[in-house]
N, C-alpha and C positions, 0 to 999 in steps of 0.2 A: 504494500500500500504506500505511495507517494506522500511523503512528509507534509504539502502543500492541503492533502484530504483529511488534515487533524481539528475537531475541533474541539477547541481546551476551553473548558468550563472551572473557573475558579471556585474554590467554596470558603467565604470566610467565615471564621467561629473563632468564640472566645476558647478558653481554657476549659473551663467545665464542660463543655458540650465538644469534647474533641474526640472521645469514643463513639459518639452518635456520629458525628463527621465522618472520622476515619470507615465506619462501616458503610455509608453514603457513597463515598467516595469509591468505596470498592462495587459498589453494588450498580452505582445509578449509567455507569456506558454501558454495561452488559445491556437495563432496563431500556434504554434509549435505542441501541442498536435494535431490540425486539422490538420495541413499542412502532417504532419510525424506519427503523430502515435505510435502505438507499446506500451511496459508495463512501457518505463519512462515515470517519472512525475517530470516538469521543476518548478526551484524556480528561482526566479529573486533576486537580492540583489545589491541596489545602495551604491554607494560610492561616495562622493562628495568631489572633488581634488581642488584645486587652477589650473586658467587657464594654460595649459603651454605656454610656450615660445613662440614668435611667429614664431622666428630662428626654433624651429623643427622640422627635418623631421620626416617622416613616422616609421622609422629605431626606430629611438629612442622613439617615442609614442608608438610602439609595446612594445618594451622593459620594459617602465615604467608600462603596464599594466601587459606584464608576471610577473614582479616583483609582482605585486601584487595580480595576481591568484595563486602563490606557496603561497605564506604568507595567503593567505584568504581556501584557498585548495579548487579553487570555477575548474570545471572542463572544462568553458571557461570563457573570457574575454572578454568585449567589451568595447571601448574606444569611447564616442562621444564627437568632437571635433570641434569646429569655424574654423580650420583651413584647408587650402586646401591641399587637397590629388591627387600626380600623380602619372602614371603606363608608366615608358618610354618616360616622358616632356608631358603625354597626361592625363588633369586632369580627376578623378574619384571620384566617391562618396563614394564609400567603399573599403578596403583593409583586406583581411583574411591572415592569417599565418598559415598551418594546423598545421604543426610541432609546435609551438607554442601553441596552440589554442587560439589564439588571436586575435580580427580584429577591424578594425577602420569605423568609421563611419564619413564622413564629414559633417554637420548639415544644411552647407549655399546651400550647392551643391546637397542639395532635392527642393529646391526655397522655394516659401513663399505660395505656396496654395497645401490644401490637408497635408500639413505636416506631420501631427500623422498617416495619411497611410500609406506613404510614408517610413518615416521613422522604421514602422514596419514593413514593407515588405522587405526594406532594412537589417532590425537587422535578419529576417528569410533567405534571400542569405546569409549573415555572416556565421550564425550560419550551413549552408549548405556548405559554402565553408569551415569551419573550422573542417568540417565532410568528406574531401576530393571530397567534389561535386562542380563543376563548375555551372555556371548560363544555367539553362535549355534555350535554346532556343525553339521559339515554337512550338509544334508539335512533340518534339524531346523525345523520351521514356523517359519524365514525370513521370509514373507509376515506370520504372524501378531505377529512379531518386529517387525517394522517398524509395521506399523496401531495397534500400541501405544504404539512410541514416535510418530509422526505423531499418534495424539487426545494423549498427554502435552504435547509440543510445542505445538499451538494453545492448550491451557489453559496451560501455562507463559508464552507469549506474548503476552496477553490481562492483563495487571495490572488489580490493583484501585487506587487512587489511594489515595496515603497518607494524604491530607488523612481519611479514612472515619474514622480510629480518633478523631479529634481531636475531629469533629464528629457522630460516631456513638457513640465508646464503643469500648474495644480489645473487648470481647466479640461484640460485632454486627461488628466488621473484622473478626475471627477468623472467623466462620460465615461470612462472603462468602469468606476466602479458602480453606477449606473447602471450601466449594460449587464454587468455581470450580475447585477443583484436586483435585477427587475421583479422579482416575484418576493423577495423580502424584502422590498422597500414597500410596494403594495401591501406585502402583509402586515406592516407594521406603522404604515399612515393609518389602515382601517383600523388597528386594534386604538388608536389615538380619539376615531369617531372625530375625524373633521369637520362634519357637520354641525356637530353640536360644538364648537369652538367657541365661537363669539358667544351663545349663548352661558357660557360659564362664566364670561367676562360681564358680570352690570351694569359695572364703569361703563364701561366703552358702548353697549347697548343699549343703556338708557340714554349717553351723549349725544348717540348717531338718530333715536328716535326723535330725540328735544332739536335736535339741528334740522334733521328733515320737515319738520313739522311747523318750522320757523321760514324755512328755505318755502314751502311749500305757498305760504301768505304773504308773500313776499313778490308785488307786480312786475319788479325789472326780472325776477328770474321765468316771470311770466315770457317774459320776452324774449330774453337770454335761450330759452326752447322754442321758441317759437321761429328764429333767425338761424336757430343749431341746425347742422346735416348730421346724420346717422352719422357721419365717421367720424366726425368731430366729438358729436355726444359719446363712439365705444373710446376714443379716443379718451376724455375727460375721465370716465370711469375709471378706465383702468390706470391713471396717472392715480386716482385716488384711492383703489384699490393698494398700487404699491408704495403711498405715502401710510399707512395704517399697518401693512405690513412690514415697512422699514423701522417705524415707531415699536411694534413691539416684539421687532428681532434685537434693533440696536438698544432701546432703554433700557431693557430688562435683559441684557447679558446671555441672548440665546444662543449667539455663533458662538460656535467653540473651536478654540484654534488645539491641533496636535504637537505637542513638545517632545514626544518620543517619534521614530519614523515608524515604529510599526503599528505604532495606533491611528496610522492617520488612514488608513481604510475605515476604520471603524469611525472618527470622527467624522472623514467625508459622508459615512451614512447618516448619522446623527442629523448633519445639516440640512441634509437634503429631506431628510424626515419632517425636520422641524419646518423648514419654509414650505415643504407642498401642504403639510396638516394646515398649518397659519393660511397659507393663499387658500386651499378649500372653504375653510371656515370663512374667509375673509368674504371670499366670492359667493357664499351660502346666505351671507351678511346681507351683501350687497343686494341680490334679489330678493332675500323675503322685505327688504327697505322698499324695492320699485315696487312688488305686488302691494304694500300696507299704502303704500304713498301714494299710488296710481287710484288704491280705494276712493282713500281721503279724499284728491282733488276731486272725482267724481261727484262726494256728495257733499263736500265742503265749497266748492266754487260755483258760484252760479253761471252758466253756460254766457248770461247774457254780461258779466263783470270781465269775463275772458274775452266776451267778443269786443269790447272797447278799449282791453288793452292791445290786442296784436291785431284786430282792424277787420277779422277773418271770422267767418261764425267755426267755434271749434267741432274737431272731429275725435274720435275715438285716437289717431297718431295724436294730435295735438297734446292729449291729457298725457300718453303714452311719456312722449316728449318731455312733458313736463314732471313727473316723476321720476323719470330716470334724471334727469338732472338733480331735483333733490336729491333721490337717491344719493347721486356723486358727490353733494355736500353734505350729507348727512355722515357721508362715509368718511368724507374731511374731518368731521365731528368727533368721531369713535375713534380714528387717532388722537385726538387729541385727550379723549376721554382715558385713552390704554394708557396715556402717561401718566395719570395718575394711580391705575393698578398696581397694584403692591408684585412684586417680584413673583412671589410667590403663588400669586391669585393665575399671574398670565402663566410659570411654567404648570403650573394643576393645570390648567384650561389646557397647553399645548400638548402635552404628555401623558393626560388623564392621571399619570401617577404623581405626586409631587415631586420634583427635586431640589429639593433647597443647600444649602452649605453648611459643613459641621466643621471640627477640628480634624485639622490632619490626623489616620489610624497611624499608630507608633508602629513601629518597625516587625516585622513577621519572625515567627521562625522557621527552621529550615522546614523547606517543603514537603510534603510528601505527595507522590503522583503515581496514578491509575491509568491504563490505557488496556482498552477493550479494541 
């Protein structure tokens, strides 16, 4: 098997929990090759932390393990932890991050019988949801469940050599790693639910509603649509489409640059995760603002108030027209609203899982590693 088809899944654990690890470790590539399949072949590799805090959340346990799959260049992480994990005030035993590829594992909240099944059946949903798959329920295409994570897995196993960006260009290393990782970059926009983006963010939705709605009673912009062409108005949108997704890539600290060379496949994914979930949600935004807004002027303008301002008795394009313009100022709005979201608020919204910052994990000791 070609060194290039490994994929090394890290597992950090404090001290007390390193018998339950070490048997994890020996157990979970075996489970992974049966569960999933396909031509990778999994290595395990522990690392043994100091407990964390007992103050931390989830947020920042994620983080402290990303920190430590770029630095190890392992191409997931898993964190098992004493401490309790919740999803919306409602406790859980495990938490995934796709866009990261990191996930937490709570150790107390498997109970105390059956454990080492338990908790490898647990570390194989992780490793599923960190592959953009959600918990199969029963009966529920299993089969199809699996052939996706199996093609995700060969593409995640298959690297592109970091040396590409140095002597190609990071633009031309991004489209390879793109190319290469088509079906896991899809799988792990979807597991983020782009859709529902902005709606996480209030800030910024409540901004862009109060701005449309202002834009919308407002006669010059009456006019401003009414003198617009289609290419001019996709034209306008999409300028303000990427002013709201510049505001909350760049305030809120979302690019993340690679300081080792062999994590920077893994961070080119990251980005590229992170800005297509952001532009869907953005663009998700953007229309349900023309449909609410196109409502509004219908039954808020009176047809004969419009015909005096633009000279024309209006039509069905006219009102068109003229919500999609608010629309694009409204969308001006909800940037400005994301600036004030808390850090925190927009990586939840991007990520679905939080990732916030904790203190650097102190130094490991030596490894111990499994390969199935």
């Amino acid at each position: 098997m070609a060194a290039e088809e490994v994929i090394a899944i890290g597992l950090l654990v404090g001290h007390d929990d390193r018998d339950d690890a070490e048997a994890l470790a020996e157990d979970l590539p075996h489970a992974l090759g049966e569960r999933i399949g396909g031509h990778a072949k999994w290595r395990t590799e522990l690392c043994e932390t100091e407990p964390a805090d007992a103050a931390a959340s989830s947020g920042e346990l994620i983080a402290a393990v990303r920190r430590r799959l770029l630095a190890r260049g392992w191409q997931m992480g898993v964190g098992l932890t004493r401490l309790p994990l919740h999803d919306r005030r409602r406790p859980v035993a495990t938490h995934a991050s796709a866009s990261h590829g990191v996930g937490l594992i709570s150790i107390p909240a498997l109970g105390a019988v059956r454990r080492d099944e338990r908790l490898r059946a647990a570390a194989v949903e992780v490793v599923g949801g960190l592959l953009g798959e959600r918990g199969a329920a029963p009966g529920v295409d299993a089969d199809g469940r699996d052939r996706r994570m199996r093609e995700r897995t060969d593409e995640l196993s298959s690297p592109i050599d970091a040396g590409d960006s140095e002597r190609h260009g990071l633009l031309r290393f991004t489209g390879g790693v793109v190319r290469s990782n088509l079906r896991l970059i899809a799988g792990m926009i979807r597991a983020n639910r782009p859709m529902l983006v902005m709606g996480r963010l209030s800030r910024s939705a409540t901004a862009a509603l109060g701005t449309g709605a202002y834009a919308l009673s407002s006669s010059s912009i009456w006019t401003v649509a009414h003198q617009s062409t289609w290419p001019r108005l996709i034209a306008v949108a999409a300028l303000a489409m990427a002013m709201i997704l510049g505001a909350l890539v760049i305030a809120h600290g979302l690019w993340e640059r690679a300081h080792e060379a062999r994590a920077r496949e893994r961070v080119v994914l990251f980005n590229v995760v992170t800005v297509a979930t952001l532009a869907i949600g953005i663009a998700t935004l953007y229309l349900a603002l023309f449909v609410i807004l196109a409502l509004a002027a219908v039954i808020a303008i009176p047809p004969s108030a419009l015909e005096r301002q633009i000279g024309v008795a209006p039509t069905v394009a006219e009102f068109a027209r003229l919500a999609w313009v608010a629309a694009s100022v409204a969308t001006v709005g909800g940037a400005l609203g994301s600036l004030v979201e808390s850090d925190e608020a927009v990586r939840d919204a991007a990520y679905l899982r939080r990732a916030g910052t904790s203190p650097e994990l102190p130094a490991t000791s030596p490894a111990s590693r499994t390969e199935h």
